[in-house]
mmCIF file of the C-alpha atoms, coordinates in Angstrom:
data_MODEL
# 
_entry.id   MODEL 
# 
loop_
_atom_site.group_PDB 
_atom_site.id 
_atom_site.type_symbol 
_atom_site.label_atom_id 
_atom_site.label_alt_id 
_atom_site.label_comp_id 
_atom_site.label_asym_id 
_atom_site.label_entity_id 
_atom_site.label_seq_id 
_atom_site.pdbx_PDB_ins_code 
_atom_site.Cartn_x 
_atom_site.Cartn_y 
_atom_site.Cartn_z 
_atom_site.occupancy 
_atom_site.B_iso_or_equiv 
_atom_site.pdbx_formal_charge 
_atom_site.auth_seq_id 
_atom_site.auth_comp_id 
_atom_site.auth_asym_id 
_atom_site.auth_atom_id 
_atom_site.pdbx_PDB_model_num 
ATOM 1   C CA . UNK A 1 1   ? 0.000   0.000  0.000   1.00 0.00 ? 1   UNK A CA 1 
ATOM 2   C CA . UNK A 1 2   ? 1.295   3.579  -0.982  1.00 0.00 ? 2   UNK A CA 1 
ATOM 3   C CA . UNK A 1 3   ? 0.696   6.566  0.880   1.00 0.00 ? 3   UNK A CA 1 
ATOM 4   C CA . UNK A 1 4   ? 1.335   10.077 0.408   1.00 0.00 ? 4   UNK A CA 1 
ATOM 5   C CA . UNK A 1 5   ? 2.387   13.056 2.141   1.00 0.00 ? 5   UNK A CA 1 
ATOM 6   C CA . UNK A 1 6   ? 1.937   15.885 0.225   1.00 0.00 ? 6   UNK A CA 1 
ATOM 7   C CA . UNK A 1 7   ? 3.914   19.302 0.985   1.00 0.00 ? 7   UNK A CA 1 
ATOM 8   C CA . UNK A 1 8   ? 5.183   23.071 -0.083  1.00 0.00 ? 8   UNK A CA 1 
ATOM 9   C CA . UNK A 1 9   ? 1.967   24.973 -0.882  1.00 0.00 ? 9   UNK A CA 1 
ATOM 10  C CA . UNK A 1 10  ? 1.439   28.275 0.202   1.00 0.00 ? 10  UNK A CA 1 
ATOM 11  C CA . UNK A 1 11  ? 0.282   31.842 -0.495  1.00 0.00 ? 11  UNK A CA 1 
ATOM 12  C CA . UNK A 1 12  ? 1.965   33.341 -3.326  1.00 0.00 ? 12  UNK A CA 1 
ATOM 13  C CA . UNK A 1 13  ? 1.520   36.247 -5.565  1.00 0.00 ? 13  UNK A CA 1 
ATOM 14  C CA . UNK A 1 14  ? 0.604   36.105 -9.183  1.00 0.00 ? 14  UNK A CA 1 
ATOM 15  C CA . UNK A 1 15  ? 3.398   35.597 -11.676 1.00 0.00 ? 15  UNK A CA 1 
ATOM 16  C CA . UNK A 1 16  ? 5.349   33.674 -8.762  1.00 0.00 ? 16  UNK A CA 1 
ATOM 17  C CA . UNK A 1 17  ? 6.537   30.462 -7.968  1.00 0.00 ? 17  UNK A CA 1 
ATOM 18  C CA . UNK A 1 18  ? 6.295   27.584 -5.894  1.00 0.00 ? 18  UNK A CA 1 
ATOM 19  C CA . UNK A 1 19  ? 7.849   23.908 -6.080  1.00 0.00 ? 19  UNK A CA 1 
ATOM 20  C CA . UNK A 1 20  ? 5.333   21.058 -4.711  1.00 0.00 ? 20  UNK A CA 1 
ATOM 21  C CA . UNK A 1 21  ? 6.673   17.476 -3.477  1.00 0.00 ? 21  UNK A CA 1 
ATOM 22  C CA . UNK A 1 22  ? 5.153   14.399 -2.869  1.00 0.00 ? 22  UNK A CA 1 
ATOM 23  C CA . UNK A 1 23  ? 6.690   11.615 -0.593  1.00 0.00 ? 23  UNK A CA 1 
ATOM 24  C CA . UNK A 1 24  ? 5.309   8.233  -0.803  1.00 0.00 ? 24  UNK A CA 1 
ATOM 25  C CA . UNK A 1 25  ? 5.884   5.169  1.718   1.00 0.00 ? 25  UNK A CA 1 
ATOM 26  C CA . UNK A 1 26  ? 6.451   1.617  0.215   1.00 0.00 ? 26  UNK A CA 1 
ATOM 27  C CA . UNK A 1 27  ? 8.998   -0.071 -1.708  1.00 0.00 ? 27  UNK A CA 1 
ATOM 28  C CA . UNK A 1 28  ? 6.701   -0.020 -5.129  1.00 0.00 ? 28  UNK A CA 1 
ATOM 29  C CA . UNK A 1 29  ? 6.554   3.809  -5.520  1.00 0.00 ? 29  UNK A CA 1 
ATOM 30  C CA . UNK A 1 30  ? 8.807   3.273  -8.484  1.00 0.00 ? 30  UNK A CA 1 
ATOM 31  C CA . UNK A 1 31  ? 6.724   0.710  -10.347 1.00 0.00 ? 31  UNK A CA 1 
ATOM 32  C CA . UNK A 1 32  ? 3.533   2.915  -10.770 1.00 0.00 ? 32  UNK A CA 1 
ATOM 33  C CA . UNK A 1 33  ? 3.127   5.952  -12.275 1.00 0.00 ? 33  UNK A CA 1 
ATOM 34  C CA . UNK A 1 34  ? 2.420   9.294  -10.765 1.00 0.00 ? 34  UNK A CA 1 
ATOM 35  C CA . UNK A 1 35  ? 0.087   12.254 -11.094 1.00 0.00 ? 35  UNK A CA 1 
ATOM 36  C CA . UNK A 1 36  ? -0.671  15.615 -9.504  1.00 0.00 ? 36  UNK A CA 1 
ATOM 37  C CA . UNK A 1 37  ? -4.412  16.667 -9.251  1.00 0.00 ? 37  UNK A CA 1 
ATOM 38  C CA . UNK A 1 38  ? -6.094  19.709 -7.678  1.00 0.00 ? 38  UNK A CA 1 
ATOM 39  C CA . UNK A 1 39  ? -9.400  20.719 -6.357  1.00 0.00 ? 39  UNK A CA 1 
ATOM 40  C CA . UNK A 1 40  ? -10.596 24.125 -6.139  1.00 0.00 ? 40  UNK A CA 1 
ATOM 41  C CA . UNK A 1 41  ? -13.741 25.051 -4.326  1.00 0.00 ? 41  UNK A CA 1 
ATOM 42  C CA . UNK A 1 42  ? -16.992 23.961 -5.554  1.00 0.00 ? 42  UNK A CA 1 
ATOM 43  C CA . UNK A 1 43  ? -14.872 22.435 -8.188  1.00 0.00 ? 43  UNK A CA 1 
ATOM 44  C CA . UNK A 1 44  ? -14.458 18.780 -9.028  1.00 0.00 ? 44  UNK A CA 1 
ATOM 45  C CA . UNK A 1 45  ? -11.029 17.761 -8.762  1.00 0.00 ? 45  UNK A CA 1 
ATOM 46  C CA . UNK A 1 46  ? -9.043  18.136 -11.837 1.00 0.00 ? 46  UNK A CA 1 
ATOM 47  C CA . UNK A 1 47  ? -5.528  15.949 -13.243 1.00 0.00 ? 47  UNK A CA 1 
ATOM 48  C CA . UNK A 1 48  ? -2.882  18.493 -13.547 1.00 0.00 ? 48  UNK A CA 1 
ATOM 49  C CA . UNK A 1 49  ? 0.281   16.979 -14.570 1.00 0.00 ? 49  UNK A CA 1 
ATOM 50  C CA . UNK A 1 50  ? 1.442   12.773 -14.802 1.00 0.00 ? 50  UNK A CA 1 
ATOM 51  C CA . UNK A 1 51  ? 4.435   11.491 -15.310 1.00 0.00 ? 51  UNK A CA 1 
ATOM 52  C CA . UNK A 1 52  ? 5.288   7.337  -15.871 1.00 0.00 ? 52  UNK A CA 1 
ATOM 53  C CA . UNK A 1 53  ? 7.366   4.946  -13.493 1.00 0.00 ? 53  UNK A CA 1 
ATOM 54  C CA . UNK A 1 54  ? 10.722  5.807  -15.129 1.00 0.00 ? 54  UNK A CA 1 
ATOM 55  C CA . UNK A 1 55  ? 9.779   9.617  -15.639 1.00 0.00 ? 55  UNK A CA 1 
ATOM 56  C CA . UNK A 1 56  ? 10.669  9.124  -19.652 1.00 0.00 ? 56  UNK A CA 1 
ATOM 57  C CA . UNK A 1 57  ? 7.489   10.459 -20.430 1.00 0.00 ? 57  UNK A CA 1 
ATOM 58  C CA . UNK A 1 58  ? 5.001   13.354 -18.768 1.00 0.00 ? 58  UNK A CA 1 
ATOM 59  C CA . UNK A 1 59  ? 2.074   14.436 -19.540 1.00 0.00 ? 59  UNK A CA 1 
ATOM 60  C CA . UNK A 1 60  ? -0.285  17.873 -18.763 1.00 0.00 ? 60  UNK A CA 1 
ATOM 61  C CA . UNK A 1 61  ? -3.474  19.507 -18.176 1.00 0.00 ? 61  UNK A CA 1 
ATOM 62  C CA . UNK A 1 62  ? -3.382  22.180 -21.474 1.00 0.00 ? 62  UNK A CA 1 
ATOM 63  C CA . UNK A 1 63  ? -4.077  24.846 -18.552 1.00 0.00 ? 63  UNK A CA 1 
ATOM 64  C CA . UNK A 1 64  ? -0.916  24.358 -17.029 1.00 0.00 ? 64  UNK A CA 1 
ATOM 65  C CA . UNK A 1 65  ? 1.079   23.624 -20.012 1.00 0.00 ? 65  UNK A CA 1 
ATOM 66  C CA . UNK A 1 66  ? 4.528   25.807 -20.410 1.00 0.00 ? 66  UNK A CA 1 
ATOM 67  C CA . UNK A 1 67  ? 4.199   26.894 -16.638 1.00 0.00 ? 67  UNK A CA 1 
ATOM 68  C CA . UNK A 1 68  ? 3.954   23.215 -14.528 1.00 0.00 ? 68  UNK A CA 1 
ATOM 69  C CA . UNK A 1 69  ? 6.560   20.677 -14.939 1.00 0.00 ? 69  UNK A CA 1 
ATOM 70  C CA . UNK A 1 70  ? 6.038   17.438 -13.216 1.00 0.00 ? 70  UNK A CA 1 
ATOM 71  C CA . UNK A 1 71  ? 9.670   15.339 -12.203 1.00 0.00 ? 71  UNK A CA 1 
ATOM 72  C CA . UNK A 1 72  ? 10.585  12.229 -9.900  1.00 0.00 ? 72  UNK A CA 1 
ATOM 73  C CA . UNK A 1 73  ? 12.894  11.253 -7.932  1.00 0.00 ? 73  UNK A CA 1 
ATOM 74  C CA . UNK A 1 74  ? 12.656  7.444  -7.226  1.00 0.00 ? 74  UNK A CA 1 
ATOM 75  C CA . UNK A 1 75  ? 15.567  6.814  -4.836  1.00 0.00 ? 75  UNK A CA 1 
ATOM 76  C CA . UNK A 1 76  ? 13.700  9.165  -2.835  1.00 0.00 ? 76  UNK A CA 1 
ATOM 77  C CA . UNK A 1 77  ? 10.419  8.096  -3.368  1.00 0.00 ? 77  UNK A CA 1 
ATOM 78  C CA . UNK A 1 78  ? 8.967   11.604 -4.594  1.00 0.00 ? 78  UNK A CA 1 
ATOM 79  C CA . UNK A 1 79  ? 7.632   13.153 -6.529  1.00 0.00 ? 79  UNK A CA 1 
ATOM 80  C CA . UNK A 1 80  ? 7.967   16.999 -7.706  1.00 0.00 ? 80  UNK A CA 1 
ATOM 81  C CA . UNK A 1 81  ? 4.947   19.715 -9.306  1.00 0.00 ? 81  UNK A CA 1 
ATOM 82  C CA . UNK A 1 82  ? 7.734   22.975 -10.002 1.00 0.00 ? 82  UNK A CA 1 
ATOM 83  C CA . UNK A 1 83  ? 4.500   25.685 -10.830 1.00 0.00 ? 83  UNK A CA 1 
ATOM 84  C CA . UNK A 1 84  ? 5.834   28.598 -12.567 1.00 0.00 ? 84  UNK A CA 1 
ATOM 85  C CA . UNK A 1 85  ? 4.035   32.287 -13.661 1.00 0.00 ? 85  UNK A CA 1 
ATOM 86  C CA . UNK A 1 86  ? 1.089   31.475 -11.309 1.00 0.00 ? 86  UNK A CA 1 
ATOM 87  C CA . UNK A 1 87  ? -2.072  32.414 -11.750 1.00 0.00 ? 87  UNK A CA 1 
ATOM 88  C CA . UNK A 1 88  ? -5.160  33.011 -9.250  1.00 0.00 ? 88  UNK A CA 1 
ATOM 89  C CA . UNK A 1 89  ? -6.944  30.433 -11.299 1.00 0.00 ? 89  UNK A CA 1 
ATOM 90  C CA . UNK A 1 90  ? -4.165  27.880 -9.665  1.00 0.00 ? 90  UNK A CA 1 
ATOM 91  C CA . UNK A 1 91  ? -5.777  28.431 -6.552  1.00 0.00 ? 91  UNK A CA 1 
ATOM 92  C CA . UNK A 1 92  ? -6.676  25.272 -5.272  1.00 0.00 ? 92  UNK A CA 1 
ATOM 93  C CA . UNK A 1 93  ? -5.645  22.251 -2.870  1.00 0.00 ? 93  UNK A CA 1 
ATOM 94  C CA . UNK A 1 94  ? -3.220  19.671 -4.633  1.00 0.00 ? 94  UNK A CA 1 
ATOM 95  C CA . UNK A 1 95  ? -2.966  16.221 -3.858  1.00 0.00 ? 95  UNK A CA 1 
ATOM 96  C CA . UNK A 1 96  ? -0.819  13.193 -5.763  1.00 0.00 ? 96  UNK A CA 1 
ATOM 97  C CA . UNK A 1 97  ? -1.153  9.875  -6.458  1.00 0.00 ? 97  UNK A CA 1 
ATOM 98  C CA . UNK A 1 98  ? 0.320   6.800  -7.652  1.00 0.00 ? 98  UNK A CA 1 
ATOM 99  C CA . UNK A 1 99  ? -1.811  5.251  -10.496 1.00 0.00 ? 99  UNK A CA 1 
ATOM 100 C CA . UNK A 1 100 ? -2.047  2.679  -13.218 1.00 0.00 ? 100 UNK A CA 1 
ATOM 101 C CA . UNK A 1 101 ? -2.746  3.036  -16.771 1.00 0.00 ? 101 UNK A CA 1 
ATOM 102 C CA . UNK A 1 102 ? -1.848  6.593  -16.317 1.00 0.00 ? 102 UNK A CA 1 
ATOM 103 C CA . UNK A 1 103 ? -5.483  7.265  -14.893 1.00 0.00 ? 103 UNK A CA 1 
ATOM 104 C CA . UNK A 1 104 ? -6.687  4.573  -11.909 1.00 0.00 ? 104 UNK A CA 1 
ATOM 105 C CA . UNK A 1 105 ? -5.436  5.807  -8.868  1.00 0.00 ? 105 UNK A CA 1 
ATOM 106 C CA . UNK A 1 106 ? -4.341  3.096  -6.217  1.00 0.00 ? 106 UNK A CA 1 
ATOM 107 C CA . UNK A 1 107 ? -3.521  4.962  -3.186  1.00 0.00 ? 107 UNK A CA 1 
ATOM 108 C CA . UNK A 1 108 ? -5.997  6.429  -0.208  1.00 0.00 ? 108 UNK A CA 1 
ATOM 109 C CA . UNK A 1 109 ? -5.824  10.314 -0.533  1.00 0.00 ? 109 UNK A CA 1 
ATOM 110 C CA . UNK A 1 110 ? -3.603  12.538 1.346   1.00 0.00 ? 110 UNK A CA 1 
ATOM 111 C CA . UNK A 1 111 ? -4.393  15.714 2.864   1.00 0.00 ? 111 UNK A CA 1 
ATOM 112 C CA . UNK A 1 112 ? -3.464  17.388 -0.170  1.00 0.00 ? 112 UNK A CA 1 
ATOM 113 C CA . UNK A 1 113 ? -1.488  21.236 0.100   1.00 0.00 ? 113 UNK A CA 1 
ATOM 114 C CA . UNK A 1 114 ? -2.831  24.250 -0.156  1.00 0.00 ? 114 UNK A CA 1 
ATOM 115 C CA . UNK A 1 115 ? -1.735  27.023 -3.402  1.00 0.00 ? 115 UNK A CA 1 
ATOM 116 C CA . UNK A 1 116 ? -3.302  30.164 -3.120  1.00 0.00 ? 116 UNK A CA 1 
ATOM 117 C CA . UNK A 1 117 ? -2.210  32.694 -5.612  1.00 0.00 ? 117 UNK A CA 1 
ATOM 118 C CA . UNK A 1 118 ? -3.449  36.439 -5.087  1.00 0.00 ? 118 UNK A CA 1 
ATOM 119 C CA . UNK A 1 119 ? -3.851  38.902 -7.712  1.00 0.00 ? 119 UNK A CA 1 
# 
């Protein structure tokens, strides 16, 4: 069973930065790919960014494209969302998770972290 601890939101301005990580528990965090979701209120929660077991090949939301990149580290069993040129649209509490077929997700759901970008 994976679990995740998501960390490194916070209140930034617009046009800012901030660098997301994603630890995971287990010893099979680097057979299953990963992905980076967020859920902004009254919102249904939306896939952001993915990236694949070996982290040859990523994949993103076309709202984020240009400004997210998505990376892994798998001898430390994390995960990375670098956000770049913010927006207040990025406002929103992100969460991982490890998943299969690039969609199912296998883990429970962390507490997710919180991005708030002001305008």
């Amino acid at each position: 069973q994976v679990q995740l601890l998501e960390s490194g939101g916070g209140l930034v301005q617009a046009g800012g930065s901030l660098r997301l990580s994603c630890a995971a528990s287990g010893r099979t965090f680097s057979r299953y790919g990963m992905n980076w979701y967020r859920q902004a209120p009254g919102k249904e929660r939306e896939l952001v960014a993915g990236i694949t077991s070996t982290g040859g090949s990523t994949n993103y939301a076309d709202s984020v494209k240009g400004r997210f990149t998505i990376s892994r580290d798998n001898a430390k069993n994390t995960v990375y969302l670098q956000m770049n040129s913010l927006k207040p649209e990025d406002t929103a509490v992100y969460y991982c998770n490890a998943v299969v077929g690039g969609t199912y997700t296998i883990a429970s759901w962390g507490q997710g972290t919180q991005v708030t970008v002001s305008s």
